[in-house]
C-alpha positions in Angstrom: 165.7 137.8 80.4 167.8 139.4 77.4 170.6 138.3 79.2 169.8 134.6 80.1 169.6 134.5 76.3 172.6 135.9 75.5 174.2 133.8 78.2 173.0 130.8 75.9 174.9 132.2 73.4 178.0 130.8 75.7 181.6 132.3 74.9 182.7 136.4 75.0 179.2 137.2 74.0 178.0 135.9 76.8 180.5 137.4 79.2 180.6 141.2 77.7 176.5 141.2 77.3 176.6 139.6 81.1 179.5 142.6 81.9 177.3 145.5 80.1 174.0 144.5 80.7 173.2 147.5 82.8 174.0 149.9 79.8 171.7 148.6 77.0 168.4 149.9 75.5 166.3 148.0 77.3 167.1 149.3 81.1 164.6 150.7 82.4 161.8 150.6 79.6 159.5 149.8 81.9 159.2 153.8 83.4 160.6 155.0 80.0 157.8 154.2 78.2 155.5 156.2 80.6 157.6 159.5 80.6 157.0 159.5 76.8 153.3 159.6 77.4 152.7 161.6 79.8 154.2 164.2 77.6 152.0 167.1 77.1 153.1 168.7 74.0 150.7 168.8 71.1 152.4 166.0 69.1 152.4 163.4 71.7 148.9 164.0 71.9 147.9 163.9 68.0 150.3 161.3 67.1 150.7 158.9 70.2 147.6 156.6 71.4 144.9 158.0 73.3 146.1 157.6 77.0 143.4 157.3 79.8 145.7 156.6 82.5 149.4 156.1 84.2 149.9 153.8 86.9 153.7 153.9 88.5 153.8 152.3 92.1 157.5 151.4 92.6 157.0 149.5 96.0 155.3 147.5 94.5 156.6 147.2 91.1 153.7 147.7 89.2 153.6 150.0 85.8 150.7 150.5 83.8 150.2 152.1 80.8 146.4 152.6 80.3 145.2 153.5 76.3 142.4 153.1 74.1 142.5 149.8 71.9 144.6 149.9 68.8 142.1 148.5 65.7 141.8 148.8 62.1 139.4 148.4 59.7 135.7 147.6 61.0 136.6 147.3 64.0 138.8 151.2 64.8 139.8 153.9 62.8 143.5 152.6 61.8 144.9 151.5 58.6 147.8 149.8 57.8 148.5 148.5 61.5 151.4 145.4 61.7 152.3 145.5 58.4 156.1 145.2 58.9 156.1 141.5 56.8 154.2 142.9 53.9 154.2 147.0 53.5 152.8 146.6 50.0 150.2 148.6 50.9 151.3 151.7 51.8 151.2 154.7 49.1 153.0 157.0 48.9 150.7 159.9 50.5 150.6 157.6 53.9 154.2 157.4 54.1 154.3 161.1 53.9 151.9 161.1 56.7 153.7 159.1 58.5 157.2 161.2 58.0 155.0 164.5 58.9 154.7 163.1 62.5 157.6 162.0 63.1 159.0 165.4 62.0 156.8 167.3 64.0 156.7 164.4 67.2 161.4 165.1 66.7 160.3 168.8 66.9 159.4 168.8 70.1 162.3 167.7 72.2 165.0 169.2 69.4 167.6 171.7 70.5 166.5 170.8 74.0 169.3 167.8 74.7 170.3 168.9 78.4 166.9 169.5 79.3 166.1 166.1 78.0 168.9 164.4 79.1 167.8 165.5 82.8 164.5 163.3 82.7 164.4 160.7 85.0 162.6 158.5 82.5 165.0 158.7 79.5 168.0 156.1 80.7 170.9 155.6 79.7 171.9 157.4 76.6 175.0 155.8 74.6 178.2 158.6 74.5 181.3 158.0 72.3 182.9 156.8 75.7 180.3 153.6 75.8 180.1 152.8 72.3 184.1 152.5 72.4 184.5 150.5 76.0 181.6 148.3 74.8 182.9 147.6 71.4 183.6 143.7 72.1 179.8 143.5 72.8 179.3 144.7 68.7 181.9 142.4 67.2 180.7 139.6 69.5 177.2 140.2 68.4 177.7 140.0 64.6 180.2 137.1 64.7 178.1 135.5 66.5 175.1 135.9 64.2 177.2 134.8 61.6 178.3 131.7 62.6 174.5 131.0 63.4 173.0 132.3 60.0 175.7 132.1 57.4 172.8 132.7 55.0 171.8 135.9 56.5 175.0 137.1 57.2 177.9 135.8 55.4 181.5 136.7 55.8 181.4 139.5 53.6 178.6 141.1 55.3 180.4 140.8 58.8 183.9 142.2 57.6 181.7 145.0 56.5 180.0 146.1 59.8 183.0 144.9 61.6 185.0 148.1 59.8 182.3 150.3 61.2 182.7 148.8 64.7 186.3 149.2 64.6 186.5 153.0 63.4 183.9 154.1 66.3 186.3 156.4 67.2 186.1 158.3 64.0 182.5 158.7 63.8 180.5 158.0 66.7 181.9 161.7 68.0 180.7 163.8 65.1 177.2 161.7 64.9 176.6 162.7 69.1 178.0 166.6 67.7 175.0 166.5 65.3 171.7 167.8 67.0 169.7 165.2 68.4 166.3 164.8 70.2 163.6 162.5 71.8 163.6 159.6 69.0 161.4 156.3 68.9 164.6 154.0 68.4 162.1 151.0 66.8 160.5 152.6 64.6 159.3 150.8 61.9 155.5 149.7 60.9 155.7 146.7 63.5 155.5 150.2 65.4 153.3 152.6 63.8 150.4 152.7 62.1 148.1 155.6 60.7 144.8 157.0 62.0 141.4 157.6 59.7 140.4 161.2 60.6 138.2 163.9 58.7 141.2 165.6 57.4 143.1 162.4 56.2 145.5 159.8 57.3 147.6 160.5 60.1 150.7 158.9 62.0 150.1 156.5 65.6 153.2 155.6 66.7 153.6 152.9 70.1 155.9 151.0 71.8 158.1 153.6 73.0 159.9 151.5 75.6 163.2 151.8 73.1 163.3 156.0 73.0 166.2 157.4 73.4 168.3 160.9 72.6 169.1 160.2 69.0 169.5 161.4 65.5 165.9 162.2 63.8 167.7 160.8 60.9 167.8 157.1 62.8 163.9 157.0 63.1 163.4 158.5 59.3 165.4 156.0 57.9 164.9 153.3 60.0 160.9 153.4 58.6 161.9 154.0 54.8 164.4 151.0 55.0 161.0 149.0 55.9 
């Protein structure tokens, strides 16, 4: 579907997304996303939605994540759910919630990158090799958007993130050196929200089709830029 889209896009976008298509994030969410739940540690349990059942049938092509029903207010014990358009609300005690599972949820899967990188539910992880063969994709992507939204993106903006794209080679290594773990990759409060309990507030995270082996630091700031 993503690449249908792209293929819209017509031109070298179209031809290097068509080329690397195999390689993205979203390859094979559909199993990814059940591997994260049907993790046992602690964290997963506390800070993940209730989960009542897994469903993987490959013949037939059918996946099926089974949880309770994510509702705030009256209606469920969340606060603060889809509030990525308007996170006026937050204070500053729920986004230290929120950082305290994340923390703990990174904990779990930290110093542990081979073991992780072995599950068959993880994907393809990005090395320093990819980001560098693939680097037409990222210029493609950004002109692109900048011919299409000038206003969102001028020229300025794009010689900016183009410089990034072009020194991969100088920094993409020592990032993949740093130590990594099991990271949400989306996560932002379109993402997350936080659970009413007797003992206070308390980070749900969902949509984990995205995860990946990744900085901590990427899902920390990824939430405090929101």
């Amino acid at each position: 579907m993503i690449n249908s889209l792209a293929s819209m896009c017509g031109g070298t976008l179209a031809s290097l997304h068509n080329k690397f298509k195999r390689r993205l994030g979203f390859t094979g969410c559909h199993t990814r996303e059940l591997g994260v739940f049907a993790q046992t540690a602690a964290p997963f349990q506390t800070y993940l939605p209730r989960v009542y059942g897994l469903i993987e049938d490959p013949k037939r092509e059918i996946y099926v994540l089974v949880m309770e029903l994510l509702e705030a207010g009256d209606a469920g014990p969340m606060a603060l759910m889809d509030t990525a358009d308007d996170t006026s609300d937050w204070t500053q005690s729920d986004i230290e919630a929120a950082i305290t599972g994340l923390a703990e949820l990174h904990s779990v899967w930290y110093g542990r990158e081979d073991e992780l990188m072995a599950q068959p539910w993880l994907g393809p992880v990005m090395t320093s090799e990819d980001m560098i063969e693939m680097r037409g994709l990222w210029e493609a992507l950004e002109v692109h958007g900048t011919e299409e939204f000038p206003s969102l993106l001028p020229r300025r903006v794009l010689q900016y993130y183009l410089s990034f794209v072009r020194s991969l080679e100088d920094w993409w290594p020592k990032m993949a050196a740093m130590p990594r773990t099991l990271i949400h990759n989306d996560c932002n409060p379109r993402n997350l929200c936080l659970r009413e309990t007797p003992s206070g507030r308390k980070l749900c995270i969902y949509d984990w089709e995205l995860a990946t082996l990744g900085l901590p630091q990427h899902d920390l700031a990824e939430f405090l830029i929101f």
